[in-house]
N, C-alpha and C positions, 0 to 999 in steps of 0.2 A: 517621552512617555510619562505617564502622570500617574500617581497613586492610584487610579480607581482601578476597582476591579476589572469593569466590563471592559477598558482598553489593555489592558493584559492579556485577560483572556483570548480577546481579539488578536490580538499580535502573537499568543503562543498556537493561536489555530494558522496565520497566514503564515507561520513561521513552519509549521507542520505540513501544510500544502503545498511547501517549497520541496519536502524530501522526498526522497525515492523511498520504492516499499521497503526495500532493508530496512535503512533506517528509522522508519516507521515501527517497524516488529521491533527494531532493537530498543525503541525505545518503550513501547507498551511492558515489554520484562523489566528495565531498566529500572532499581528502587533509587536509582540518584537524580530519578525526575517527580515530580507532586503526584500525586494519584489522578487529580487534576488533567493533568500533560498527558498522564498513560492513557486516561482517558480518551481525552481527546484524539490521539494519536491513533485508539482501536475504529474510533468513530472516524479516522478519515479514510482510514484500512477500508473498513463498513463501505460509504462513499464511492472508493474505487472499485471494488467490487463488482457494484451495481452500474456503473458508465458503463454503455454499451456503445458500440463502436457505430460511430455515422457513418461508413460504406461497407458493405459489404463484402467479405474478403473472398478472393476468390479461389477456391482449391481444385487443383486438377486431376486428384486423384480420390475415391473413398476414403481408400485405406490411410490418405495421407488424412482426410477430413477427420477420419475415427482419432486417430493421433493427437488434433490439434481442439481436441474436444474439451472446454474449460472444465475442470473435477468439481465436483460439486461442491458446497460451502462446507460441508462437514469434512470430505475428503482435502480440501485443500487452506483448512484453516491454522494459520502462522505456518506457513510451508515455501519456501521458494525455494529458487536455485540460482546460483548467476553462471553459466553460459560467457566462454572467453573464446575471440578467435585464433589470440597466437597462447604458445603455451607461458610457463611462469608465470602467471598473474594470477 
């Protein structure tokens, strides 16, 4: 990697594309990354957001539909949850 800017940059965005949303959020709080980084990191948040799924999923119930219904950007902004199947972890 080379001094200039624009391949930094580059490589803290491809670098950022690589993580899962946690890490994402943790690091947009995170003051041990540039503002830069936080940046970018909200922007790829942003990004995922807006991908919308290429097939159609199928639900076999309403009520299960109602459930599975995405919160809106306001209700669900820096918000997750991780979902374990066995327990302790």
């Amino acid at each position: 990697m080379t001094g200039d800017p624009n391949h930094i940059e580059e490589a803290v965005r491809e670098t950022l594309a690589g993580l899962s949303d946690r890490d994402l959020i943790l690091r947009t709080q995170s003051r041990e990354y540039t503002e830069f980084a936080r940046e970018a990191a909200r922007e790829e948040l942003a990004r995922r957001t807006r991908v919308q799924p290429s097939q159609p999923v199928q639900v076999p119930d309403s009520s299960v539909e109602e459930s599975l219904r995405p919160a809106s950007q306001a209700e669900g902004a820096g918000c997750y949850i991780d979902l374990w199947k066995d327990k302790d972890y």
